[in-house]
C-alpha positions in Angstrom: -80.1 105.2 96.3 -83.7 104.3 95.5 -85.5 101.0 97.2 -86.4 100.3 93.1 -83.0 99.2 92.7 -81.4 98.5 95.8 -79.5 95.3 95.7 -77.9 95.1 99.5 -75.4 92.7 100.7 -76.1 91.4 104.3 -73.0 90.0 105.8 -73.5 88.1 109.0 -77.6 88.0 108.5 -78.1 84.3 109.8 -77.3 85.5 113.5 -79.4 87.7 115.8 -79.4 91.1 114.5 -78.8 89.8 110.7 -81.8 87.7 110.2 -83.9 90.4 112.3 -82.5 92.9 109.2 -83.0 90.9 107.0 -86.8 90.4 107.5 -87.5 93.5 108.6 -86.1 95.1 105.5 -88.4 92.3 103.2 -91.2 93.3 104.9 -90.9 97.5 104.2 -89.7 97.3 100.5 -91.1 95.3 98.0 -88.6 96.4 95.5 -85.2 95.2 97.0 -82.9 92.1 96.6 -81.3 91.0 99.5 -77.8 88.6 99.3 -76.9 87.4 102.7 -73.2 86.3 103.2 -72.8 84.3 106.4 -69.8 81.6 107.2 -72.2 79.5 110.0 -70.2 80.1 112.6 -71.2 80.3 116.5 -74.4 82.1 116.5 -75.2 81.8 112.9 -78.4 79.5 112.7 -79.8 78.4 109.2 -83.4 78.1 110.5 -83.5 81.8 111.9 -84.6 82.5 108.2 -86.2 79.7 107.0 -89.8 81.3 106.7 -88.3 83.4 103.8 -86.5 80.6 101.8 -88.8 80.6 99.1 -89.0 84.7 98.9 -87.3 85.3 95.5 -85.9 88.2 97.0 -83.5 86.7 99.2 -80.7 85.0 98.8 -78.0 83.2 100.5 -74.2 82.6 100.1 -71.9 80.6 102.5 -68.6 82.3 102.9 -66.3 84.1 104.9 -65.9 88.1 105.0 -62.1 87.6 105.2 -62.5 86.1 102.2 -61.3 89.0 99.9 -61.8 87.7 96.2 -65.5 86.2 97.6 -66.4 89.8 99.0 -65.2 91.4 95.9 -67.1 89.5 93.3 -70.2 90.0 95.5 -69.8 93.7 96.2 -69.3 93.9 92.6 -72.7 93.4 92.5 -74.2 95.3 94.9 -75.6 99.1 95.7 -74.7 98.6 99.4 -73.0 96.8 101.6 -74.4 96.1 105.5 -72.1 94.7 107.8 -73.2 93.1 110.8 -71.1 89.9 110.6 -68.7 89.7 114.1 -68.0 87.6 116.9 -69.7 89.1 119.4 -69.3 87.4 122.6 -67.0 89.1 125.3 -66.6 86.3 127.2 -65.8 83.7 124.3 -63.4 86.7 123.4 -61.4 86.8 126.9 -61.1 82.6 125.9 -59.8 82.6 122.7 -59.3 86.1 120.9 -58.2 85.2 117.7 -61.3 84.5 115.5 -62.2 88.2 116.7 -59.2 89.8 115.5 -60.3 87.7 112.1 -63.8 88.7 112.1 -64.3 91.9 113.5 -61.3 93.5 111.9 -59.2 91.5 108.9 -63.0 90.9 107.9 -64.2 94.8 107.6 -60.9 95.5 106.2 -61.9 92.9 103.5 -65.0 94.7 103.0 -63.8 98.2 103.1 -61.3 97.4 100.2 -64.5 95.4 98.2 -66.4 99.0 98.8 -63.9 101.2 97.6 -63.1 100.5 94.6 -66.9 100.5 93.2 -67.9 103.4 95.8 -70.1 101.3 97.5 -71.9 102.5 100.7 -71.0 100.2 103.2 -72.8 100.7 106.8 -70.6 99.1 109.6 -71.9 98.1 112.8 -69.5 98.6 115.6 -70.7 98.3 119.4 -70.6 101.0 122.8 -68.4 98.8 124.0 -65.7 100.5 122.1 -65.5 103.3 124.3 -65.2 101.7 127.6 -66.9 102.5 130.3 -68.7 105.5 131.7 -69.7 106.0 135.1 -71.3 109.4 134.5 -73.0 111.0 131.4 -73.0 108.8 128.2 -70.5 108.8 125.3 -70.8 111.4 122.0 -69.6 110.1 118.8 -66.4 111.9 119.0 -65.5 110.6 122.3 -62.1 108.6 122.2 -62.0 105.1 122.5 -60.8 102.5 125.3 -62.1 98.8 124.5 -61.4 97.3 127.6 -61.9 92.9 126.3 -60.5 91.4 123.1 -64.0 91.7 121.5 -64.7 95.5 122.0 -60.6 95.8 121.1 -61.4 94.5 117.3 -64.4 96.3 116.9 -62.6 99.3 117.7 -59.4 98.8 115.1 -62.4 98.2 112.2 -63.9 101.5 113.0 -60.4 103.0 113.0 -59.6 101.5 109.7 -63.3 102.7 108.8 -62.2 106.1 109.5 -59.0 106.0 107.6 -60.7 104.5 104.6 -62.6 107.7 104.5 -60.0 110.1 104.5 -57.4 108.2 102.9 -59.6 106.6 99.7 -63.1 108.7 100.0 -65.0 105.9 101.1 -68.6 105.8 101.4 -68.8 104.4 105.2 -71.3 104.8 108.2 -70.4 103.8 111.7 -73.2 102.9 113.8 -72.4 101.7 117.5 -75.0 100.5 119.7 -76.3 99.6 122.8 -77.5 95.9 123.9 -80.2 94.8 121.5 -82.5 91.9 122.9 -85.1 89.7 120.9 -86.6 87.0 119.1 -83.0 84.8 118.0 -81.0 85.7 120.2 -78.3 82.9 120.8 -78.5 81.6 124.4 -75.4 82.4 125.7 -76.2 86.2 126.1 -77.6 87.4 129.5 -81.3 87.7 128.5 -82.1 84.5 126.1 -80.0 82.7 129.3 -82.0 84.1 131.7 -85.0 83.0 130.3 -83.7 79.7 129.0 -82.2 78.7 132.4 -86.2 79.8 134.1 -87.8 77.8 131.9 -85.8 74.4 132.5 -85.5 75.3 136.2 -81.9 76.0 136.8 -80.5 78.9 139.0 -79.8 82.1 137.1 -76.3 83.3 136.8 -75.3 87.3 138.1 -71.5 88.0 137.4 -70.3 89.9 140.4 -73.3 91.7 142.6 -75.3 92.4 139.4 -74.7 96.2 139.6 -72.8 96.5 135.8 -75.3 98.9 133.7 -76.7 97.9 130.7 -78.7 100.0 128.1 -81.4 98.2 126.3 -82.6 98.7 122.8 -85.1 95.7 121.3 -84.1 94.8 117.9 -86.6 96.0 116.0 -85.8 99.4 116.7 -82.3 99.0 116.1 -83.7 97.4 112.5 -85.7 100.5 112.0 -82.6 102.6 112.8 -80.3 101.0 110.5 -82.7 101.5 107.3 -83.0 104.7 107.9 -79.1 105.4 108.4 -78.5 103.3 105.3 -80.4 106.0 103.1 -80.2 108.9 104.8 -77.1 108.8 107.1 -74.4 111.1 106.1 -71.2 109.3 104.4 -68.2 109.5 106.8 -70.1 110.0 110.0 -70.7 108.0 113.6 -74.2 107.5 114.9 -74.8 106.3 118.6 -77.7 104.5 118.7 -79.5 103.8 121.6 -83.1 103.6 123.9 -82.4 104.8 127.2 -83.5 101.7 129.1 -80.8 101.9 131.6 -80.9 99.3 134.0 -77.8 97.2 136.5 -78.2 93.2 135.4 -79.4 92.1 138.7 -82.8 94.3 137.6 -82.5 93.6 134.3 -82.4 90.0 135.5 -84.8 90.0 138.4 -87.5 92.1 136.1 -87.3 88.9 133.5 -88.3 86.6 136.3 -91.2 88.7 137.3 -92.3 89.0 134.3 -92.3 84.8 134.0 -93.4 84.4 137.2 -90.5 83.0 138.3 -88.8 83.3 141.9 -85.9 85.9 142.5 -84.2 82.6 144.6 -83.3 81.7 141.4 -81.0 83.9 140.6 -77.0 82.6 142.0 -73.9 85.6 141.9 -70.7 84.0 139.7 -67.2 84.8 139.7 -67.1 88.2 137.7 -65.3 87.7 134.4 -62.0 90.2 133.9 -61.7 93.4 132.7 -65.9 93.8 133.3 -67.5 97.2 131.7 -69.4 99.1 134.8 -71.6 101.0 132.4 -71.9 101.8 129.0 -74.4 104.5 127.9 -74.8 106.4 124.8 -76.2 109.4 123.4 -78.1 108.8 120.6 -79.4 112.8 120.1 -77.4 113.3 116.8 -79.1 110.2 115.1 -82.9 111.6 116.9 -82.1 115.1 116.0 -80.7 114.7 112.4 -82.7 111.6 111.1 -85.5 111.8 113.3 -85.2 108.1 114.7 -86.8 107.0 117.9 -87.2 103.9 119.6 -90.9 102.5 119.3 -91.0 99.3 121.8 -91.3 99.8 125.3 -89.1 98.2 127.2 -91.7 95.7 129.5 -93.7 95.2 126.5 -90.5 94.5 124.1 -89.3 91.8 127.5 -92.9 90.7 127.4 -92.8 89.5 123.7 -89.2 88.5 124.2 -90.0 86.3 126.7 -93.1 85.0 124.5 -90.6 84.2 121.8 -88.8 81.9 124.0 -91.6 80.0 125.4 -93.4 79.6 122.0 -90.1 78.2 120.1 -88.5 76.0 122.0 -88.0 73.8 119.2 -85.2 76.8 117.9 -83.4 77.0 121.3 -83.1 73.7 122.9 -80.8 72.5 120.0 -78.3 75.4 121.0 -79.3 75.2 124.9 -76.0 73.0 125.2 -74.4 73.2 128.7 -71.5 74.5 127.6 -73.6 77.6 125.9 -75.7 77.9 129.6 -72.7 77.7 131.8 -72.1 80.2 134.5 -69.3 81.5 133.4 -68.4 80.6 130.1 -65.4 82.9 129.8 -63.8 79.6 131.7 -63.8 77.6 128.9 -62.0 76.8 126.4 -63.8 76.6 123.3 
């Protein structure tokens, strides 16, 4: 596959890591067209890529993935297919699971059937959480899977029907799960934009439990980088962890983010925990550093740094989706 002639259908690439792709991949090739599928749904934000509207390069379609005769006619069309459109949100999962099940799974399986009949590459992005927790060591890609929420539980049927499309039909798929990505667009219900959202308008900081669940941190850009590079040159039919090593329990993940604002550590409030919480997911990302030669770039303060940046220089993209609802303490309460 040459960057002359790629033509790449983004699916999902008005959210968070979808419109960080999708720039990221306009800025390293000159020579590529970029279609971005996206239904606007939760997290899906038409201004995340307005500052490349007029790039001739890109271009947008409003639809659904589950929409089979929509995704064929595009894939039809296309060298490659990336797939980051999901619902993502575990708590929002635990309170109403069914646009999950839609998403995350009838949705690839709309996509894998599009790919396989043209032998399209498709590169699927699935999530650690598929595996459950781990409370020592980190997962390998052949490690068996226990989703423990609704979320990680249809992320975890895609990659099985993923797998099956590969020895069943020959299909050209790559699985890629990651750790937690953080950045510039991220929607505000997710622990770090909330964090520094809810410092910012002087609010108390919500913790579920005692803060000691583990979370890996990658910043998005990295992940970006990682994803090109597995798009050329990952090897059809294979799994690639993908992750930094920025290991840290959300009450320091939490309490560095203050620090790093200035902000006091009295802030911070402990919430009912939600059910079925992950202690600790952690990957090992040696096959994609070893094979591909990937590494992560950002540091971790510095990447929090310019995160937190982000936030303070656009409030005019965040307080529209600041709602209360989006901010409450423990959103997997409410109904949505």
């Amino acid at each position: 596959m040459s960057d002359l002639t790629m033509k790449l259908l983004v699916t999902g690439g008005l959210g968070f890591i979808g419109s960080n792709f999708i720039r990221y991949m306009l800025s390293r090739h000159e020579d590529i067209h970029i279609t971005n599928l996206d239904k606007l749904s939760i997290g899906s934000n038409p201004v995340n890529l307005r500052d490349i509207d007029t790039d001739t390069r890109y271009g947008f379609v409003k639809g659904d993935i589950a929409d089979r005769k929509l995704v064929e006619n595009l894939v039809n069309e296309m060298d490659a297919v990336v797939n980051i459109a999901a619902e993502t949100h575990v708590d929002r999962s635990i309170s109403e699971p069914w646009p999950f099940l839609n998403s995350n799974t009838i949705g690839a399986l709309s996509l894998l059937e599009a790919t396989k009949k043209g032998g399209k590459r498709i590169l699927h992005l699935s999530t650690d959480e598929v595996y459950g927790d781990i409370f020592k060591g980190s997962f390998h890609e052949d490690d068996k899977l226990s989703p423990s929420s609704p979320y990680s539980a249809s992320k975890a049927a895609a990659d099985v029907f993923g797998l099956a499309y590969r020895r069943t039909y020959g299909s050209d798929i790559i699985i890629v799960r990651c750790t937690n990505n953080f950045g510039p667009y991220q929607f505000p219900e997710k622990l770090i934009p909330k964090t520094i959202i809810r410092a910012l308008l002087g609010l108390s900081v919500p913790v579920y439990g005692k803060g000691q669940n583990i979370r890996d941190w990658i910043y998005v850009a990295d992940f970006c980088d990682a994803l090109d590079l597995l798009l050329t040159k990952g090897k059809s039919g294979e799994i690639y962890n993908v992750s930094a090593g920025n290991e840290f329990t959300n009450i320091d993940t939490v309490k560095m983010i203050l620090n790093l604002m200035n902000k006091p550590e009295e802030a911070i409030t402990f919430v009912e925990d939600r059910p079925g919480h992950d202690q600790r997911y952690s990957l090992d990302s040696s096959k994609v550093r070893d094979e591909l030669g990937w590494s992560p770039k950002h540091d971790l303060q510095k990447a929090l740094r310019t995160t937190i940046l982000w936030y303070i220089d656009n409030e005019w993209w965040w307080r529209p989706l600041a709602t209360e609802q989006v901010l409450h303490p423990t959103p997997w309460k409410l109904k949505w």
